[in-house]
N, C-alpha and C positions, 0 to 999 in steps of 0.2 A: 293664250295658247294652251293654258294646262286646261283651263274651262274646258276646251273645245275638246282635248284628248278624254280628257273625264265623261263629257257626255256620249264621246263615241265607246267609251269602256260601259257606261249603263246599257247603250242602246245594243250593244253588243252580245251583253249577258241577257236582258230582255227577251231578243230572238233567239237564244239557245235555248232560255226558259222553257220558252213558247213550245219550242219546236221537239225538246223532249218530254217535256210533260206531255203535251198534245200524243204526240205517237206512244206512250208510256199509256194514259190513263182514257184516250176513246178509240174505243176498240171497235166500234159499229159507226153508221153514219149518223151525224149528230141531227138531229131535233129542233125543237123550238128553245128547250134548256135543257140541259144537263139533266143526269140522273145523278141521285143522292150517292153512288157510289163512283163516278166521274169527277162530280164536286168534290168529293172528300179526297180524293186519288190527288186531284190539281192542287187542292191548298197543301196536302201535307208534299207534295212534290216542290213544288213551288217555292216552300220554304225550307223545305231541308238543300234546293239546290244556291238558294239566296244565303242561307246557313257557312254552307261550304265555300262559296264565290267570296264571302266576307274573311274567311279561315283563313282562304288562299293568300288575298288583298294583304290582311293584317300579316302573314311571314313575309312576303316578298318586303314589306315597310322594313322590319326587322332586320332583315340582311342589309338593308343598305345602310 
């Protein structure tokens, strides 16, 4: 049961990910790949939002 809750907590964060980076960092209609300034936009999004989601995780542990 907790597996199951855990992977819906990933897949969860995943699509918020996705979804603000995405509207955040391409601004035009995408291409065959990315531009060098879309890439850079996505990874440092991507991990400052992966950053914080873990911040979050680690106080909620602490309260309890």
């Amino acid at each position: 049961m907790q597996q199951e809750q855990q992977r819906a907590m990933v897949n969860e964060i995943v699509a918020k990910l996705t979804s603000e980076c995405w509207d955040k960092c391409i601004t035009g209609t995408p291409g065959n790949k990315f531009s060098s300034s879309e890439s850079s936009c996505l990874t440092n999004c991507a991990q400052r939002y992966m950053e914080m989601s873990m911040l979050i995780m680690k106080r909620f542990q602490s309260m309890q």
